[in-house]
C-alpha positions in Angstrom: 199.2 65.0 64.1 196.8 65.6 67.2 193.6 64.4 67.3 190.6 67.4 68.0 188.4 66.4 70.8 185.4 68.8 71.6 184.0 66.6 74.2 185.9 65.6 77.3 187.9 62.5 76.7 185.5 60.9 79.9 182.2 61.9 77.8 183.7 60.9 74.0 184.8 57.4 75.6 183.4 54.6 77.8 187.0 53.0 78.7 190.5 54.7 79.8 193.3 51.8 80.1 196.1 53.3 82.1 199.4 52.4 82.7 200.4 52.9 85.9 203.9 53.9 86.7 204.6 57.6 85.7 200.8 57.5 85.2 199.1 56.6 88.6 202.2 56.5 90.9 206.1 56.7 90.9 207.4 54.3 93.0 205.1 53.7 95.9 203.6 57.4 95.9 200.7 58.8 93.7 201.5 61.1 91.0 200.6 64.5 92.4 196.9 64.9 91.6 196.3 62.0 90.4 193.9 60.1 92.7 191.9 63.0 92.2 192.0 63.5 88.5 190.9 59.8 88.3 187.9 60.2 90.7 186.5 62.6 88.8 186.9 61.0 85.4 185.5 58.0 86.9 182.4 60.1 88.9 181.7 61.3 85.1 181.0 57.8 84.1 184.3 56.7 82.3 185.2 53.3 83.5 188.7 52.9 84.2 191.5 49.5 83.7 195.0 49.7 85.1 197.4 47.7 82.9 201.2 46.9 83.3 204.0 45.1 81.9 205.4 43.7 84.8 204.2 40.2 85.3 205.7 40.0 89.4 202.4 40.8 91.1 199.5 39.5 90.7 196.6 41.9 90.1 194.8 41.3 93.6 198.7 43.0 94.9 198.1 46.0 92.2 195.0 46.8 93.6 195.6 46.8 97.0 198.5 49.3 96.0 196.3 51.4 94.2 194.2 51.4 97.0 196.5 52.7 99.4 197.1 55.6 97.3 193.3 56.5 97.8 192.7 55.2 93.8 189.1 53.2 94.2 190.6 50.2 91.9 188.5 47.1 92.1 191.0 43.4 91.5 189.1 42.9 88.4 189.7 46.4 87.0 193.5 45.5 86.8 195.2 43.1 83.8 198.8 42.4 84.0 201.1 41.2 81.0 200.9 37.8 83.0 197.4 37.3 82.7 197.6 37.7 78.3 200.7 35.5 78.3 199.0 32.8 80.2 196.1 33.0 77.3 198.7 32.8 75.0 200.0 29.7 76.4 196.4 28.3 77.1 196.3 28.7 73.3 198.8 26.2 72.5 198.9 23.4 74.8 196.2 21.1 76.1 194.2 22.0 79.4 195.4 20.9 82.9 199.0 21.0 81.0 201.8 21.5 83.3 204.0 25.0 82.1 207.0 25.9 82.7 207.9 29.4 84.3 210.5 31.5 84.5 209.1 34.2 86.7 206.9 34.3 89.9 203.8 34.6 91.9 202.1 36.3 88.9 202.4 33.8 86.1 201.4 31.5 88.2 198.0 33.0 89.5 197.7 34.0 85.8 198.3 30.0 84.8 196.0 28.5 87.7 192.9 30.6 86.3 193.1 28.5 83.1 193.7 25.4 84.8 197.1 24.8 83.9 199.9 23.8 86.4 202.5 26.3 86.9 206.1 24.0 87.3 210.0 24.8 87.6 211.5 21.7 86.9 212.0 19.8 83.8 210.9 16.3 85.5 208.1 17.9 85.2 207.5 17.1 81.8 206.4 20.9 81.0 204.2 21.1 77.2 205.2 25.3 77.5 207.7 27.7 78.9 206.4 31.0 79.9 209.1 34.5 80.8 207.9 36.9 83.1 210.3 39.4 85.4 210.4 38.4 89.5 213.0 39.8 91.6 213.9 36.5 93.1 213.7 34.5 89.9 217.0 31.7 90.4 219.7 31.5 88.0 219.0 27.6 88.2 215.3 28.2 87.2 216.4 30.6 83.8 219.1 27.6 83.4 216.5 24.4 83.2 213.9 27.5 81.2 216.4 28.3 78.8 217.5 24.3 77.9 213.0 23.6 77.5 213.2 26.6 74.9 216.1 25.3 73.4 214.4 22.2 72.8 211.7 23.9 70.9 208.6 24.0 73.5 206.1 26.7 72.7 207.7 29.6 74.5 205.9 33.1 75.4 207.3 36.4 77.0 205.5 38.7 78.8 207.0 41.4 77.8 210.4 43.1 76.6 210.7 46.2 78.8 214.9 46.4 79.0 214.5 48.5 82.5 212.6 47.7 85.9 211.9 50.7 88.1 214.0 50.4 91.7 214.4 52.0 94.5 217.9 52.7 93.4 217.1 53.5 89.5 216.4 51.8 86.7 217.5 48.2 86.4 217.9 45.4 84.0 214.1 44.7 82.6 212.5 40.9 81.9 213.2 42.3 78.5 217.1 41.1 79.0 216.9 38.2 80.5 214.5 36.9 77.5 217.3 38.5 74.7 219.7 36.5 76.8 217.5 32.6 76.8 217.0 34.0 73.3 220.4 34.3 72.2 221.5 30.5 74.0 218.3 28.9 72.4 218.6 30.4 69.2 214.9 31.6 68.4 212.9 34.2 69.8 209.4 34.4 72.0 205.2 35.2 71.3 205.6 38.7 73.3 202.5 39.6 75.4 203.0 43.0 76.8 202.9 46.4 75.2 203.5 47.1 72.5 202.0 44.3 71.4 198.5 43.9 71.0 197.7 41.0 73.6 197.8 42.5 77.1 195.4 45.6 75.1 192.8 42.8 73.8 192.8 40.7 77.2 191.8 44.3 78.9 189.2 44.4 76.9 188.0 41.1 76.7 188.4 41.5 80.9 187.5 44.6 81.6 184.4 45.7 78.6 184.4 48.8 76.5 183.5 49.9 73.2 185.0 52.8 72.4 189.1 52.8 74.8 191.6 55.6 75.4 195.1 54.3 76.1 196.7 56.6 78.7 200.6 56.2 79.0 203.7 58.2 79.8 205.6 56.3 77.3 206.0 56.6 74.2 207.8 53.0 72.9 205.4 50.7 74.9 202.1 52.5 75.8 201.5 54.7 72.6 202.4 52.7 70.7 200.6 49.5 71.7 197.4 52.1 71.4 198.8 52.6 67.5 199.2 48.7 67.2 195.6 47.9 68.6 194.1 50.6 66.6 193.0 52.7 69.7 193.3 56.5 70.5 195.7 57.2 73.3 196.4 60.2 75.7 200.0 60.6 76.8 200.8 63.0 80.2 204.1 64.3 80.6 204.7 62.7 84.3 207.0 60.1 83.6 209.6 59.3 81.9 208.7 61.5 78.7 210.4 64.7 78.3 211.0 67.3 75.9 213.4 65.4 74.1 211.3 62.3 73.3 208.3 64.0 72.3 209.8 66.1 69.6 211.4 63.4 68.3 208.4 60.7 68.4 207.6 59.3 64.6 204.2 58.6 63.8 203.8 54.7 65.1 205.0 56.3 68.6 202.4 59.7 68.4 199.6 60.4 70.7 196.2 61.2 69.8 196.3 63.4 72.8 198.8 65.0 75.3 198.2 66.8 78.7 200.6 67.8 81.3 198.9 65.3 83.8 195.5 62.8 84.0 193.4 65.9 84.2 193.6 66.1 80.5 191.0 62.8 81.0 188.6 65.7 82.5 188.7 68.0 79.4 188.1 68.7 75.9 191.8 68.6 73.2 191.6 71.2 71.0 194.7 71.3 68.2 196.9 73.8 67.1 196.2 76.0 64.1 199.0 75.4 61.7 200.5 78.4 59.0 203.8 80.1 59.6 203.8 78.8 63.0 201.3 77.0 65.3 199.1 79.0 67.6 196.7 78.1 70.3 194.7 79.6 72.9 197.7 82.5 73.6 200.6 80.0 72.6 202.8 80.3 69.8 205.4 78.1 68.5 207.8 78.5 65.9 211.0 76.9 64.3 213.6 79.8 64.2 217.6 79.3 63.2 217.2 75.5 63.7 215.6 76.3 67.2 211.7 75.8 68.8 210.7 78.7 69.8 207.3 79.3 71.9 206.2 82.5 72.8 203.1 83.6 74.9 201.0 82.6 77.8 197.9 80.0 78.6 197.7 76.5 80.1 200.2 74.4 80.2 198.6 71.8 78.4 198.1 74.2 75.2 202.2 74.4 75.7 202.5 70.7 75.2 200.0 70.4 72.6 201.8 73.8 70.2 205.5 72.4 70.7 204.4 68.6 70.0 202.4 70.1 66.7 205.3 72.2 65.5 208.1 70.2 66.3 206.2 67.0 64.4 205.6 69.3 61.3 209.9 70.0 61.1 210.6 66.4 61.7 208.3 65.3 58.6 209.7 67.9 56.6 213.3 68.2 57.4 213.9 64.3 58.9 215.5 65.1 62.1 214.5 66.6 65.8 214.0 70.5 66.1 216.4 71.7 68.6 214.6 72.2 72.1 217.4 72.8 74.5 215.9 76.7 74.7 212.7 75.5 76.0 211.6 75.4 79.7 208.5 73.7 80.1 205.7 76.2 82.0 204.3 75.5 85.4 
């Protein structure tokens, strides 16, 4: 279940790798409270990584967005799913190779820095063909990517998200455009991005640290790439995990820790005593006819912390969600 914490997560560990949408910022606005929450993690000594899936910008791009939103992120504190996909491919074909991509701008910053030549045609004699999402990726370029993988060339993804965040809503992800070169070449791609383990080793072989906490607002990519790579994680309840998700997580997709928001990064986690119910710190939840119940009053976090505990405990034991459509989350 939960993982007890006495400490605050910035004094138990010397690295927090965050994921950024839902985490630091929606869109192109911070997450209320967030530049603040992360200041004062970071003004307690815990150094601080921003990590993402999408392999579009380049991490100089990230930074200077971060910056805007008054978050004090350095270039070099930022790894993108490009920059472990290009390792990936420096792995497997000789140096000053040319590679083919089917993405932009940040595949082929990521390929430059280990001195291999970022193409788009197949004249170019490519020894590698490398996936990444770009908004104005050509249908001509998937076309001549898609024939090289069919032909058997090394061929690595940067990730498998099926949704992009847009201004409009969700939309299709890098995730489908690989499933469909995948389906035409008949064989599948190395995957870089949570939740594998790749983009969490090139953080820390990047960024330093000892002792990580993965922070995330999803379940499926961030916790659990923290299960995969063996690290703790933290997930906040500011994105695109609701009440729904949680209750139903299984145990390669469970936190070590949840708070309502990043300033659980600033605090200790204590965990629910378990009996009849679980209780903590004025909160109790129960299953009752099928239904979570919680009754009482405290922080919010405490909320999160008794309904993930008690609705985990009925999924193990009966093998299906507990019913949460009573519940309304406190502010």
């Amino acid at each position: 279940m939960l993982k007890e914490c006495s400490l605050a997560l910035c004094d138990e560990y010397d690295l927090a790798i965050l994921d950024l949408d839902g985490v630091v910022y929606i869109g192109s606005s911070a997450v209320d409270g967030a530049p603040a929450h992360l200041k004062a993690a970071s003004a307690a000594g815990l150094h601080l990584a921003y990590i993402t899936n999408n392999a579009a910008r380049p991490p100089s791009a990230v930074a200077e967005h971060l910056r805007t939103l008054d978050v004090a992120a350095q270039d070099e504190d930022v790894v993108t799913s490009a920059q472990a996909a290009a390792r990936l491919v420096a792995e497997q074909v000789p140096a000053g190779a040319a590679v083919f991509v089917i993405g932009g701008q940040g595949l082929f910053e990521a390929l430059a820095e280990h001195g291999l030549v970022a193409v788009q045609a197949i004249s170019d004699e490519p020894a590698a063909v490398v996936s990444g999402y770009h908004p104005d990726l050509l249908w001509k370029t998937v076309i001549s990517g898609a024939i090289l993988v069919r032909r058997g060339l090394p061929w690595v993804a940067s990730n498998m998200d099926l949704t992009v965040p847009t201004v409009d809503g969700p939309g299709p992800g890098n995730g489908v455009l690989v499933d469909a070169v995948a389906r035409y070449a008949g064989r599948d791609p190395a995957v870089a991005g949570k939740p594998q383990r790749p983009l969490f080793e090139e953080t820390i072989r990047r960024v330093g640290g000892k002792h990580p906490v993965v922070v995330g607002d999803r379940l499926d990519t961030d916790i659990e790439g923290a299960v995969n790579s063996g690290f703790d994680s933290l997930l906040v309840m500011t994105g695109v995990t609701g009440l729904a998700e949680l209750v139903a997580a299984l145990p390669a997709t469970r936190p070590s820790y949840i708070s309502a928001d990043l300033g659980g990064l600033s605090t200790p986690h204590p965990v629910p005593a378990t009996g009849d119910g679980d209780s903590l710190n004025g909160w109790f939840a129960a299953v009752e006819g099928g239904m979570l119940v919680v009754r009482g009053a405290g922080a919010v976090d405490d909320w999160w912390r008794v309904v993930a505990s008690a609705a985990w405990g009925h999924l193990d034991t009966h093998g299906e969600p507990v019913d949460v459509s009573a519940l309304v989350v406190p502010r």
